[in-house]
DRENNUVEX-564709 format. One record per residue (C-alpha): z, y, x. Coordinates in steps of 0.05 Angstrom, whole numbers, plus 5000, padded with zeros to 4 digits. Example, Ala and Ser with C-alpha at 12.3 -4.5 7.8 and 13.67 -1.06 7.14 Angstrom:
# residues 2
NODE    z    y    x
NODE 5156 4910 5246
NODE 5143 4979 5273
This chain:
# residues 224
NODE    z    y    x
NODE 4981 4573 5369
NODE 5009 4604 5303
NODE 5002 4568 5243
NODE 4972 4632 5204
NODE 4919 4632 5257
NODE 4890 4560 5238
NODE 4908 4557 5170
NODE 4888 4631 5134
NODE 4932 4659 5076
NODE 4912 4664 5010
NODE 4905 4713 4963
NODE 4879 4726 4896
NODE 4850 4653 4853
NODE 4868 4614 4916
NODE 4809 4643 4958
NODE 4830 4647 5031
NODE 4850 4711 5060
NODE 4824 4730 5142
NODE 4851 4794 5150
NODE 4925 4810 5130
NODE 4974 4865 5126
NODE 5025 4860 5183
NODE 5058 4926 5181
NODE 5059 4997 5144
NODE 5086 5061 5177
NODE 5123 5104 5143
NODE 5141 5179 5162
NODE 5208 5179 5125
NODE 5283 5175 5155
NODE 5306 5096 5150
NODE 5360 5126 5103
NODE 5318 5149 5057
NODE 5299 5089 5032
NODE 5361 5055 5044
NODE 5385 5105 4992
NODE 5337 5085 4945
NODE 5352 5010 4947
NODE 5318 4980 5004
NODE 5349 4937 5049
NODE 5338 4969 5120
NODE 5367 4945 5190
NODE 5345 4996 5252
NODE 5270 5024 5233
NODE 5248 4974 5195
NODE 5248 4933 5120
NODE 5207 4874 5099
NODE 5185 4879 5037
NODE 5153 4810 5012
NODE 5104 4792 5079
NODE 5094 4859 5100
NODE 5144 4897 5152
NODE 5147 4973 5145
NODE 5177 5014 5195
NODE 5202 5084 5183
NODE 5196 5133 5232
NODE 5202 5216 5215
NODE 5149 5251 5266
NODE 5146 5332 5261
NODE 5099 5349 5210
NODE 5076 5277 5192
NODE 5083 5247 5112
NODE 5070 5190 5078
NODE 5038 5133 5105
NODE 5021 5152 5173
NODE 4987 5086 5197
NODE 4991 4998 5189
NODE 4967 4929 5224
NODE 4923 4888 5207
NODE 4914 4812 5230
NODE 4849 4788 5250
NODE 4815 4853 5241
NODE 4756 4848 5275
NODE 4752 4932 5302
NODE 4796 4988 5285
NODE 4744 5038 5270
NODE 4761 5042 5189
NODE 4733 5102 5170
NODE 4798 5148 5193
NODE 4857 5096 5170
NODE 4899 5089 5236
NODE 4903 5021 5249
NODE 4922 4976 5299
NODE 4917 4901 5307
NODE 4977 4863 5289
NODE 4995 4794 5328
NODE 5053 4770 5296
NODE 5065 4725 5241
NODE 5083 4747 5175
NODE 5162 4750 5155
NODE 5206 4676 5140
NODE 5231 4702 5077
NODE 5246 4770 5057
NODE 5313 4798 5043
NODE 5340 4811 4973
NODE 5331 4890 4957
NODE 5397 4916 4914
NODE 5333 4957 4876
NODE 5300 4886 4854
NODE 5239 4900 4889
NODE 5199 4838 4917
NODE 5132 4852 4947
NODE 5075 4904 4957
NODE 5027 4908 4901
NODE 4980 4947 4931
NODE 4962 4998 4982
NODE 4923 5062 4974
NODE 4884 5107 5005
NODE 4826 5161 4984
NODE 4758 5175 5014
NODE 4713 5232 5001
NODE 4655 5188 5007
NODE 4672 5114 4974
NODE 4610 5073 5002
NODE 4614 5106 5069
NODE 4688 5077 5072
NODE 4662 5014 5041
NODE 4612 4991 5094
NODE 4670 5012 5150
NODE 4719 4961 5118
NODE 4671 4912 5113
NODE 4651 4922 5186
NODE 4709 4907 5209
NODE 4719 4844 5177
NODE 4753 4864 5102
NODE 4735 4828 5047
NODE 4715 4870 4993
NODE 4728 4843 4920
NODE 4698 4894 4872
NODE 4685 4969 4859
NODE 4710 4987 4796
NODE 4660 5043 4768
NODE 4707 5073 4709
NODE 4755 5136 4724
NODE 4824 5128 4736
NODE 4872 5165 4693
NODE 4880 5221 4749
NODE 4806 5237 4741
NODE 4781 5182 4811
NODE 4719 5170 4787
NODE 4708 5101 4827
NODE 4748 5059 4868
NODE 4741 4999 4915
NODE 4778 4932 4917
NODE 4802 4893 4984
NODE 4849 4838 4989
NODE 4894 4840 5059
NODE 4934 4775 5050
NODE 4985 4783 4979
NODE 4979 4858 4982
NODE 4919 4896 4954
NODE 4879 4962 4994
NODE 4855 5004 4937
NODE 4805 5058 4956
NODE 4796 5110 4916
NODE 4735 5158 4913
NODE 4770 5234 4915
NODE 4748 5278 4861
NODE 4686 5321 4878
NODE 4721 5387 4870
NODE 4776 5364 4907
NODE 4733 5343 4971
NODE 4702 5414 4964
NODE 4780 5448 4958
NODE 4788 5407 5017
NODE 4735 5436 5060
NODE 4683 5380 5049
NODE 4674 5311 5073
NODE 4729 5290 5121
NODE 4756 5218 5144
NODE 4800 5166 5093
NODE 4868 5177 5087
NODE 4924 5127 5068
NODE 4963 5158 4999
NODE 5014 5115 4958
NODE 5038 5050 4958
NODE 5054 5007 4892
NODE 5113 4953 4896
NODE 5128 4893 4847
NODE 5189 4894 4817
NODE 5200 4826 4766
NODE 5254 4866 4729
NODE 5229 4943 4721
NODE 5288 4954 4673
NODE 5347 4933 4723
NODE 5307 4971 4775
NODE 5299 5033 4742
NODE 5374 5027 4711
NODE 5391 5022 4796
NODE 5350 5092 4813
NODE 5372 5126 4759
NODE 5339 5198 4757
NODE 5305 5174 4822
NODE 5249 5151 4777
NODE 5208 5175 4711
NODE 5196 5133 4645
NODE 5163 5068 4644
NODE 5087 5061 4616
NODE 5038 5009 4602
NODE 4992 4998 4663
NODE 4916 5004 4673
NODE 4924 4926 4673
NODE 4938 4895 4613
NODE 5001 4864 4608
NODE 5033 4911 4667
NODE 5094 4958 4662
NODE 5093 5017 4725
NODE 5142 5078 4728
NODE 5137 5124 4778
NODE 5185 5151 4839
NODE 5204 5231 4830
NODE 5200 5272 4886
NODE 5272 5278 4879
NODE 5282 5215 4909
NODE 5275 5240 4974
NODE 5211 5196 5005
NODE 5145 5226 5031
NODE 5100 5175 5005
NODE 5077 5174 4933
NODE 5105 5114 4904
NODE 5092 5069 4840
NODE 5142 5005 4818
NODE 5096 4956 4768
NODE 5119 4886 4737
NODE 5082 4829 4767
């Protein structure tokens, strides 16, 4: 049996991790991203322990589904998941863009607690709800560790459920990546990206991709 079966990874303060992230799908052409710096062979990358995979259905954006290990059900509140069986990467390549791992995942809900007790149905372990707005106007958001990688949950704006059409399913949004050196990677992307900012976490530098840079998922580069 796999060793990440009897021994579980850990995440944040040492505290051991059940469920992790195996693998993110992406609806983008591999070469967009191998444009922007990532180190792509076939479909796929590895970026820290998570594979993505790149595929370009008609119609689909962003993140369009992942894997989880040890998930106990799938049912999580409208995120497509699957279960994921094998073991995390040996060692990730080097990415000519500097970037070494996912920081976190995210997705939005129209109805945060309702997405809440789903997760933690289905095995996720939920590490806080942060009750303070976000700087795009979220006015709540919810906390899970999968393995090194974060799921942030955010609770969608009220008038933006009701431009929506109401109450409808979680969706997966943006993705956040660590990069040690945010000045060598931004120098790489160029115009790609916009200027660099303190984070909401003290201590954190994050700059942004433009939609220039040609990928379908929003996504945010942040020191470690």
């Amino acid at each position: 049996m796999a060793s990440w079966f009897t021994k579980a990874p850990r995440g944040l303060y040492g505290a051991e991790v059940a469920i992790t992230l195996d693998e993110l799908t992406v609806a983008d052409a591999p070469a967009a991203w191998r444009d922007c710096g990532f180190e792509v062979a076939g479909e796929e990358c590895v970026v820290g322990e998570v594979h993505m995979r790149f595929v370009a259905p008609a119609g689909a954006r962003g993140i369009v589904g992942w894997s989880l290990r040890g998930v106990a059900s799938t049912d999580l509140d409208g995120l497509p998941t699957v279960v994921g069986e094998r073991p995390p990467p040996q060692g990730a390549p080097e990415h000519p863009n500097g970037i070494t791992a996912i920081d976190h995942v995210v997705a939005i809900s129209s109805d945060l607690d309702r997405t809440v007790r789903a997760l933690e149905a289905a095995g996720l372990d939920l590490r806080r709800i942060r009750e303070e707005p976000t700087p795009a106007g979220a006015p709540r958001q919810a906390f899970f560790r999968v393995g090194a990688p974060i799921l942030e949950v955010v609770q969608e704006p009220a008038e933006a459920t009701e431009k929506a059409g109401g109450d409808r399913p979680a969706f997966f949004w943006g993705l956040a990546l660590v990069s040690p050196d945010l000045e060598r990677t931004a120098a790489f992307l160029g115009d790609r990206v916009g200027e660099a900012r303190d984070a909401v976490q003290p201590g954190r530098r994050i700059l942004t991709l433009r939609r220039g840079a040609g990928l379908s998922v929003p996504v945010a580069l942040m020191t470690p």
